[in-house]
SEKOLLUM-303419 format. One line per field, with one value per residue (C-alpha): residue number from 1; x, y, z; residue in three letters. Coordinates in Angstrom, 1 decimal. Example, Ala and Ser with C-alpha at 12.3 -4.5 7.8 and 13.67 -1.06 7.14 Angstrom:
num	[1	2]
X	[12.3	13.7]
Y	[-4.5	-1.1]
Z	[7.8	7.1]
residu	[ALA	SER]
END
This chain:
num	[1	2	3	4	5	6	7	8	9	10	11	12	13	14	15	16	17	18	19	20	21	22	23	24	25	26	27	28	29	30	31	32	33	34	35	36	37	38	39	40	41	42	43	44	45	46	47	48	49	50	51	52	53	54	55	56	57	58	59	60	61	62	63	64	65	66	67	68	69	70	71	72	73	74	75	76	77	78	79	80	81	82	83	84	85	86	87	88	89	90	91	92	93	94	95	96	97	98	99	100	101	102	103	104	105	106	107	108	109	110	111	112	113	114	115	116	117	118	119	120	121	122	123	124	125	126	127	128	129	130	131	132	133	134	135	136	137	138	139	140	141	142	143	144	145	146	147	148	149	150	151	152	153	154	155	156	157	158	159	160	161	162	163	164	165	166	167	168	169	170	171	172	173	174	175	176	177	178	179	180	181	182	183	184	185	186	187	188	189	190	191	192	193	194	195	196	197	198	199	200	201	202	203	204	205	206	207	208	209	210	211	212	213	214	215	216	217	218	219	220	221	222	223	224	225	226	227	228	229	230	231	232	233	234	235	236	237	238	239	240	241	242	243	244	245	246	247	248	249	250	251	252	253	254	255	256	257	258	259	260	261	262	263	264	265	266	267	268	269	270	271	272	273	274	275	276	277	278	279	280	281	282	283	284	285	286	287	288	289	290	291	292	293	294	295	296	297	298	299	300	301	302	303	304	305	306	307	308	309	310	311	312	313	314	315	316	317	318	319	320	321	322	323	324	325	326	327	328	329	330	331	332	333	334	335	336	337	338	339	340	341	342	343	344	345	346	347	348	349	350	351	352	353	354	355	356	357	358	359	360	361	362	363	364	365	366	367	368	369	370	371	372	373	374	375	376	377	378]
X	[-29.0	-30.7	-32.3	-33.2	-36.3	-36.8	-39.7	-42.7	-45.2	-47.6	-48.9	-47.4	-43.5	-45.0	-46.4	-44.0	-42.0	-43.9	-44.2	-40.2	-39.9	-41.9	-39.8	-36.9	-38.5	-39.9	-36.1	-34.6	-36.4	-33.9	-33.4	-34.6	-35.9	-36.5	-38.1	-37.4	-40.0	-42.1	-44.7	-46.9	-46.8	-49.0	-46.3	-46.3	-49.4	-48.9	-45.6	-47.2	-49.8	-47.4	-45.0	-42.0	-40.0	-40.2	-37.7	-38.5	-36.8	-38.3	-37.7	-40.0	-40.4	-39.7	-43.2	-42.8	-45.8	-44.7	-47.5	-47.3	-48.1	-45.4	-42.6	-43.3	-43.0	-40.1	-38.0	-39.6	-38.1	-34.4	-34.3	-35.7	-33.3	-29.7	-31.0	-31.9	-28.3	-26.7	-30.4	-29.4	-26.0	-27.7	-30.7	-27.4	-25.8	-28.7	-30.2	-26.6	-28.1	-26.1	-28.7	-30.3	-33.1	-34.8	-38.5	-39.0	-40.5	-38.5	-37.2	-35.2	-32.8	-30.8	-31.0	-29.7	-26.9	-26.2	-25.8	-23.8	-21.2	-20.9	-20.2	-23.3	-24.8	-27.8	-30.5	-33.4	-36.4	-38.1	-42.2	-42.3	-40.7	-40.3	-38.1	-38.4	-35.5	-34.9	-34.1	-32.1	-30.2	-29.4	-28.8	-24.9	-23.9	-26.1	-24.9	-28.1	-31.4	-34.5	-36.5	-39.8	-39.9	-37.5	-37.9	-36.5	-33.3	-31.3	-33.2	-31.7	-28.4	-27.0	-28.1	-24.8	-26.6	-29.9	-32.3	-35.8	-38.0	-41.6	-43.7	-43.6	-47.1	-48.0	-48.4	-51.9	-52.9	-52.4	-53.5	-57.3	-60.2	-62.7	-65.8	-64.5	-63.7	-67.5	-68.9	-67.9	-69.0	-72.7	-72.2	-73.9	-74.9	-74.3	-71.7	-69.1	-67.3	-64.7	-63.3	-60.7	-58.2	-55.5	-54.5	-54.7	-57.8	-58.6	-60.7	-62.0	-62.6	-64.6	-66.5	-67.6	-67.8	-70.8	-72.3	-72.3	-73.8	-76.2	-76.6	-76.7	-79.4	-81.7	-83.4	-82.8	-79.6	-77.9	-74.2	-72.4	-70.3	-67.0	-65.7	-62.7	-62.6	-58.7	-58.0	-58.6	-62.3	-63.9	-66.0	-66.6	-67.8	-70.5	-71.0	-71.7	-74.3	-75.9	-76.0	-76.4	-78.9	-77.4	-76.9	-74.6	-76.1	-75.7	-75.3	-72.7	-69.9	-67.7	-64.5	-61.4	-58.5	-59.1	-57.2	-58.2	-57.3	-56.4	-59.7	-61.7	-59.4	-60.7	-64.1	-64.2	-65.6	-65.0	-62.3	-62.1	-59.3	-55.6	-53.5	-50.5	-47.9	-48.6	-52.4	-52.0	-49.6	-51.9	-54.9	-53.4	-52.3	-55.9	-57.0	-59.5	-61.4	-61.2	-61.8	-58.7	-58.0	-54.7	-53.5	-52.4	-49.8	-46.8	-44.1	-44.3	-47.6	-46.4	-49.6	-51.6	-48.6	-49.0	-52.5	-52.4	-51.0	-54.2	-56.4	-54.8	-54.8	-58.2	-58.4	-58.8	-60.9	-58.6	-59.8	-58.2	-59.2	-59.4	-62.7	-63.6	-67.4	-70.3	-72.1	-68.8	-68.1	-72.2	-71.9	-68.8	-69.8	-73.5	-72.0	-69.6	-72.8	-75.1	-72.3	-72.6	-69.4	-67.2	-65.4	-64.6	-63.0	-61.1	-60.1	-58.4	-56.8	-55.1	-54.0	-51.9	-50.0	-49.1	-45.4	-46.2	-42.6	-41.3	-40.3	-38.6	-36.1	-35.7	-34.7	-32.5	-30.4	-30.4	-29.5	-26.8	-25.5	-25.4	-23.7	-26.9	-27.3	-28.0	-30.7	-33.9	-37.5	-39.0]
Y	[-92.0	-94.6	-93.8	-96.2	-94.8	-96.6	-95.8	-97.9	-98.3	-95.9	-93.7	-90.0	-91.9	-93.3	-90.1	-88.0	-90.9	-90.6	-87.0	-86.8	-89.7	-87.6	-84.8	-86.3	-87.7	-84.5	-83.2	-86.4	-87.5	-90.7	-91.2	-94.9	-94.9	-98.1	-98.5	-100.6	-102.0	-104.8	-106.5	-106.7	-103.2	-100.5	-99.3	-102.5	-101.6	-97.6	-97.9	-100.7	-98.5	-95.8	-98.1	-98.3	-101.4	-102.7	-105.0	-106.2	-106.0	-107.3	-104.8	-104.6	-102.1	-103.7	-104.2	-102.6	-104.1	-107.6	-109.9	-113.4	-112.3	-109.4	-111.3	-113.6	-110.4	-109.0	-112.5	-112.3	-108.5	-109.2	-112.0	-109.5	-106.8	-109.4	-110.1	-106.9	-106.0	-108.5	-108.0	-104.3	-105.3	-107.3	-104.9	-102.5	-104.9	-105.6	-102.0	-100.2	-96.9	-93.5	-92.0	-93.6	-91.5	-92.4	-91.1	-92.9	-96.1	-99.1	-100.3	-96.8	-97.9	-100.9	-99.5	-96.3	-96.9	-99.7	-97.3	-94.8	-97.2	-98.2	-94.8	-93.9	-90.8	-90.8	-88.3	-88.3	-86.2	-85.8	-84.9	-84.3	-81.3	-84.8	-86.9	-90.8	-92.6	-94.0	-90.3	-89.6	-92.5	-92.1	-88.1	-88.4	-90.7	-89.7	-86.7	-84.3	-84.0	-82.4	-81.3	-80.2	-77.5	-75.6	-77.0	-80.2	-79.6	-79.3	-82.6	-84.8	-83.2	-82.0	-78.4	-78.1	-80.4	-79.7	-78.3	-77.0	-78.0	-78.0	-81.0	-82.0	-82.3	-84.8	-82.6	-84.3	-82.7	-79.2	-80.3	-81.2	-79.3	-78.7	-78.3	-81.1	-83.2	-82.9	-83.3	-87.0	-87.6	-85.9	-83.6	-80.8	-78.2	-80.6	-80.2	-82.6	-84.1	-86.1	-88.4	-90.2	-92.0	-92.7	-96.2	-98.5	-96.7	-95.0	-96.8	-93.5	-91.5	-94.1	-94.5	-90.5	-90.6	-93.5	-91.2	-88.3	-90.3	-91.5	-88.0	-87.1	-89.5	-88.7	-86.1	-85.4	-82.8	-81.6	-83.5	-86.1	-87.6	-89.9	-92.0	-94.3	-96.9	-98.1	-101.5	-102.2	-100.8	-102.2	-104.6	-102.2	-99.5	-102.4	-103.5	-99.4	-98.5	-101.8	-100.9	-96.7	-97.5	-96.0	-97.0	-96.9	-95.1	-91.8	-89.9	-91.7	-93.9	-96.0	-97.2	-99.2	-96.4	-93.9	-94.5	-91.1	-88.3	-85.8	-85.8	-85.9	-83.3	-80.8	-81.8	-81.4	-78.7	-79.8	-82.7	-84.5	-86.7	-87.1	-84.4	-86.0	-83.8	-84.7	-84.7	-80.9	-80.5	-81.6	-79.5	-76.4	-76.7	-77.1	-75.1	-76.9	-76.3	-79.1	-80.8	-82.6	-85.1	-86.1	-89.2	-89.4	-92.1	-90.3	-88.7	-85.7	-84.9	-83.4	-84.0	-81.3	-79.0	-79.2	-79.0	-76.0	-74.2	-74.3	-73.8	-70.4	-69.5	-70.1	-72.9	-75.7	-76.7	-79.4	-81.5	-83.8	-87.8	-87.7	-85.1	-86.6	-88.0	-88.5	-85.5	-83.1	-84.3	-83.2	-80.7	-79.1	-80.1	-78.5	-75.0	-74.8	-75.8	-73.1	-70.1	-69.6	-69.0	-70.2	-73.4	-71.3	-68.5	-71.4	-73.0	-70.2	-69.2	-72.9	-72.3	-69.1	-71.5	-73.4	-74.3	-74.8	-75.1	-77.7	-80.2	-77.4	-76.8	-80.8	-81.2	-78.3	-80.1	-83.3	-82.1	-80.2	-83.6	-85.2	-82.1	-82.0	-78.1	-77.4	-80.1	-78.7	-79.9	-81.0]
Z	[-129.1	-126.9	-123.6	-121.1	-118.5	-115.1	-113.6	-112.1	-108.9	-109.6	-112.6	-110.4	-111.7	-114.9	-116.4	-115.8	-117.3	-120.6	-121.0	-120.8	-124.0	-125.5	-125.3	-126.4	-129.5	-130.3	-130.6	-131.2	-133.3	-134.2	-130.6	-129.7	-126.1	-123.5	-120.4	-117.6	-114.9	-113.1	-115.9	-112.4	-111.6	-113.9	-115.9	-117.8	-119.2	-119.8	-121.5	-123.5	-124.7	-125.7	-127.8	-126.3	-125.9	-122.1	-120.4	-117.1	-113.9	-110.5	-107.7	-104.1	-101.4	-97.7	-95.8	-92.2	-90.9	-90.1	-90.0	-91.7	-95.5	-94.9	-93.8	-97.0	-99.1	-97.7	-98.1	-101.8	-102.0	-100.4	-103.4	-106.0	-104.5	-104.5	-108.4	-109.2	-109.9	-111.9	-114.1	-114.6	-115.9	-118.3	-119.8	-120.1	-121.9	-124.3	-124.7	-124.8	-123.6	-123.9	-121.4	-118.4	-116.7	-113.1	-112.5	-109.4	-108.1	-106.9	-110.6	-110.5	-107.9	-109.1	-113.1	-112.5	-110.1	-112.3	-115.4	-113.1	-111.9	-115.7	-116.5	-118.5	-118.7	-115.8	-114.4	-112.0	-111.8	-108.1	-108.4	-104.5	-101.9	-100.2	-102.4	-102.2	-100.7	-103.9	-105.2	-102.0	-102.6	-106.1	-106.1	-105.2	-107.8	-111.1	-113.2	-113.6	-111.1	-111.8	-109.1	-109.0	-106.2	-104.8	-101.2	-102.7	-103.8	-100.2	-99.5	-102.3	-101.0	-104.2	-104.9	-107.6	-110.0	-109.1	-111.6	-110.3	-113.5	-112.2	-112.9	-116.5	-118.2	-120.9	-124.0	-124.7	-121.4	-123.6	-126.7	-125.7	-127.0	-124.4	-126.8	-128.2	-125.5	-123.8	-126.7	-127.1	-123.6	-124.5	-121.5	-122.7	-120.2	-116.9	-114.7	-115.2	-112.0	-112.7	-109.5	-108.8	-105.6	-108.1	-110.1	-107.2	-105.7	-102.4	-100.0	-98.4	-101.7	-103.1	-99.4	-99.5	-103.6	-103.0	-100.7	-103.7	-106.3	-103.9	-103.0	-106.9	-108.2	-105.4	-107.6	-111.0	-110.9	-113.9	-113.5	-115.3	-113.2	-114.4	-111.3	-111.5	-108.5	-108.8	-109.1	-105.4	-105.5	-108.3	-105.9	-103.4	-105.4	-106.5	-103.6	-102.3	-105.2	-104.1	-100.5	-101.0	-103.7	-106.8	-110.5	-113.3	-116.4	-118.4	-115.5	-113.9	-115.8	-113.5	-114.6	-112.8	-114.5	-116.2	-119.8	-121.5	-118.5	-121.0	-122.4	-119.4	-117.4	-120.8	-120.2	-116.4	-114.4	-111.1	-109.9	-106.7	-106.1	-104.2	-103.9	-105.7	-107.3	-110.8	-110.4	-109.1	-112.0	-114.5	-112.6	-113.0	-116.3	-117.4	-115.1	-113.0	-109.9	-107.5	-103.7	-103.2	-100.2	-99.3	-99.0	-95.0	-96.1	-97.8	-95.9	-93.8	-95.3	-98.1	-100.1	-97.5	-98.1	-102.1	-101.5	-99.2	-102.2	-104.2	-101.4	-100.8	-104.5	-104.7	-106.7	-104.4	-101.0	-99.0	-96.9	-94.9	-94.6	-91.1	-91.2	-94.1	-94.5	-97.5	-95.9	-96.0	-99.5	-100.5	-98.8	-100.5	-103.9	-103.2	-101.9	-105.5	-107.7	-105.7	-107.0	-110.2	-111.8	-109.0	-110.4	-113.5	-111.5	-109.3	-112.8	-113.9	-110.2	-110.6	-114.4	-112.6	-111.0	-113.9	-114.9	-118.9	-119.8	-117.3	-120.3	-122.4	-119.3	-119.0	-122.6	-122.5	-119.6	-121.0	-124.4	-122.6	-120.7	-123.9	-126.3	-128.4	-127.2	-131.3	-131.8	-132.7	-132.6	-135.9]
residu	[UNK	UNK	UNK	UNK	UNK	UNK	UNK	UNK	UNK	UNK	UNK	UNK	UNK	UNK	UNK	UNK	UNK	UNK	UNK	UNK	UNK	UNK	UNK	UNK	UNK	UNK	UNK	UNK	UNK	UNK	UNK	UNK	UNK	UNK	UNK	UNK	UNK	UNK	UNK	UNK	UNK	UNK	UNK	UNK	UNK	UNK	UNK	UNK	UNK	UNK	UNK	UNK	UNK	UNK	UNK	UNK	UNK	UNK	UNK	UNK	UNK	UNK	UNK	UNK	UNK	UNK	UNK	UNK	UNK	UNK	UNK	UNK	UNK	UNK	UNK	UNK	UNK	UNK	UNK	UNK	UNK	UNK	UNK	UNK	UNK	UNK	UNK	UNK	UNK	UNK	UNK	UNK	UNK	UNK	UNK	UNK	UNK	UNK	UNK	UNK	UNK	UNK	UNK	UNK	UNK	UNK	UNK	UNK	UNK	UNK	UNK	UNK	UNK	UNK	UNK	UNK	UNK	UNK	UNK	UNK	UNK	UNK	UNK	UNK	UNK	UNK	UNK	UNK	UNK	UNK	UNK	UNK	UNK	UNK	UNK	UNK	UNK	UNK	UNK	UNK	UNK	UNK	UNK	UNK	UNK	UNK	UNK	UNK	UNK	UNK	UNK	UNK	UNK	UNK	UNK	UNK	UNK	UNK	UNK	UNK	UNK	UNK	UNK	UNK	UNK	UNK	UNK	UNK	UNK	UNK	UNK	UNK	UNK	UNK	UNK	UNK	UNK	UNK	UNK	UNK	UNK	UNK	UNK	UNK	UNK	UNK	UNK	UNK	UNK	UNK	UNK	UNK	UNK	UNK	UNK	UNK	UNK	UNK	UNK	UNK	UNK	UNK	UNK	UNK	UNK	UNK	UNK	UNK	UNK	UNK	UNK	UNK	UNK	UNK	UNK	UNK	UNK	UNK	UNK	UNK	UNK	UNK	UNK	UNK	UNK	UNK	UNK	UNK	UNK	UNK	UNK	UNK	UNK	UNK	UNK	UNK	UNK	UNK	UNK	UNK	UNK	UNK	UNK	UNK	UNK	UNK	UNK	UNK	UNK	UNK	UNK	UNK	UNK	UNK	UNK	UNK	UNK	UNK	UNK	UNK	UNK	UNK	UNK	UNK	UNK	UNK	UNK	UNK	UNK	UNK	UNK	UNK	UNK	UNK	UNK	UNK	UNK	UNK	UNK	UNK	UNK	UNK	UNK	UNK	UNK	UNK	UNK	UNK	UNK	UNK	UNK	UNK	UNK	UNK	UNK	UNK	UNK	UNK	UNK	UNK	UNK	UNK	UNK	UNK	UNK	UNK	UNK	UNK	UNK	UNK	UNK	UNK	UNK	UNK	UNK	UNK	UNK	UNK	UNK	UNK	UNK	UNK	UNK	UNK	UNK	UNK	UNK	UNK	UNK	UNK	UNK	UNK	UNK	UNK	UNK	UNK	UNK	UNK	UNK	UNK	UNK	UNK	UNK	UNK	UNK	UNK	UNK	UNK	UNK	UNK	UNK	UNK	UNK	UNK	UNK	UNK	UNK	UNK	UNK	UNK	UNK	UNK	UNK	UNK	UNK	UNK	UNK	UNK	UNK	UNK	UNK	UNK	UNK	UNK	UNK	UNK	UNK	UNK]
END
């Protein structure tokens, strides 16, 4: 069996993305899988990493804000978009798939309506109560679609082949050893805070996160903290520790992306970051406390909603961007360290929430799409 995967734009399509090829080759073993996206955007470099052949196809989102640079990019995107069929015809005709599966992004669009119309076997999954217009779009002609929540499935506007799934998890994200996993970092007894504003990086998160590790190096404090800027704050998180007056050393490792989340998720204690559906995904099936901030520019909020859900459980405080400063951030983090035995009891009121057997449920529909009901895992 070959599966092609289109999926690209930003690690929340990618991961999921991964964690379902590894599903199918831990059943199917035999089956050969393919993915499909840009070689700009990140998934060029995941998918690389994982080992799985890539074929690129150029697809852009329309820029609504139409200044000079924008108008450029939107020409550049109505080219991609009138190629971008034609291109899909061809990767079909060079990977032959049997199964063509859409996790969102762009690059989803144009490969699998292209694989419908050729009468391939074709699936989407959704990670948001919000689904992305490429989902919307795709949802009446593809065969099976996951969703994560239930307040997706009247949205993408087929509820009779509608599957609610969950989230799936990478299987590392199970697999790590916490002792294990804070060991390598030489944590021993801090407090590990592990941060975060997603691939491309937050302006905001890494504003109030400057003002923490400012805050944390003032005195000597018992955290290791592991920060990843996103591509577009590399310089100004330099240019921050310059101004705030704070250093990069054993007590705080910087990074651009963060290559190894399985690990550090084990070793956290506490995690600040976005309140993307994945990230939460991947939060409660660890079972991690955390201050999450979501992003204000997805539709209809749904990152406060998601987030909402773990603040209520108890295993989350949410704030909102718009109240959000260095001395709310300290002041948050300074309240959790002060009671002891707090982030542990949040950890394991977000592991409650957990849906550990999201990629069982995917593999059992796909396998049931493509009459392999009586394959079994090796």
């Amino acid at each position: 069996m070959r599966v092609l995967i289109a999926a690209g734009g930003t690690a929340g399509h990618i991961n999921p993305a991964l964690a379902i090829a590894g599903a199918i080759k831990q059943h199917c073993p035999e089956a050969e899988i393919h993915f499909a996206g840009r070689k700009a955007g990140m998934e060029f470099k995941l998918v690389g990493q994982a080992g799985y052949p890539f074929h690129h196809i150029e697809v852009n989102g329309i820029q609504r804000s139409l200044t000079p640079k924008n108008i450029l990019r939107n020409i550049e995107a109505v080219w991609h978009l009138a190629l971008s069929g034609p291109r899909a015809k061809a990767m079909m005709r060079q990977v032959q798939p049997d199964l063509v599966i859409g996790c969102g992004g762009y690059v989803s669009g144009p490969v699998v309506r292209c694989a419908a119309k050729m009468g391939i076997k074709t699936a989407i999954h959704e990670q948001n109560a919000f689904p992305g217009v490429t989902n919307k779009l795709l949802a009446k002609d593809v065969d099976v679609i996951f969703a994560a929540v239930p307040a997706a499935v009247e949205k993408l506007g087929a509820p009779g082949k509608t599957t609610v799934v969950g989230n799936p998890v990478r299987p590392e994200i199970f697999a790590q050893d916490r002792a294990a996993a804070r060991a390598k970092l030489k944590a021993g007894d801090r407090t590990v805070i592990l941060s975060f504003g997603g691939s491309l990086g937050a302006r905001r998160i890494n504003e109030v996160v400057a003002d923490l590790a400012a805050w944390e190096q003032k005195q000597p404090r018992n955290i290791l903290h592991l920060h990843a800027t996103g591509s577009r704050g590399v310089e100004l998180f330099k240019n921050l520790a310059k101004e705030k007056g704070f250093s990069y050393n054993e007590n705080l490792v910087v990074s651009e992306y963060i290559n190894n989340m399985p690990e550090l998720l084990a070793a956290a204690d506490l995690v600040i970051s976005r309140a993307g559906a994945l990230t939460l995904a991947e939060l409660e099936a660890v079972g991690r406390a955390a201050i999450l901030i979501p992003s204000p520019n997805v539709a209809e909020n749904h990152q406060y909603y998601n987030a909402l859900e773990l603040q209520k459980a108890g295993a989350a405080l949410v704030v909102e961007e718009k109240d959000l400063n260095g001395e709310k951030l300290i002041a948050m983090v300074e309240e959790l360290l002060a009671q002891p035995g707090r982030l542990a009891q949040m950890g394991r009121n977000a592991q409650s929430l957990a849906e550990p057997h999201s990629l069982d449920k995917i593999w059992a529909k796909l396998a049931q799409l493509m009459g392999l009901e009586n394959t079994t895992a090796n």
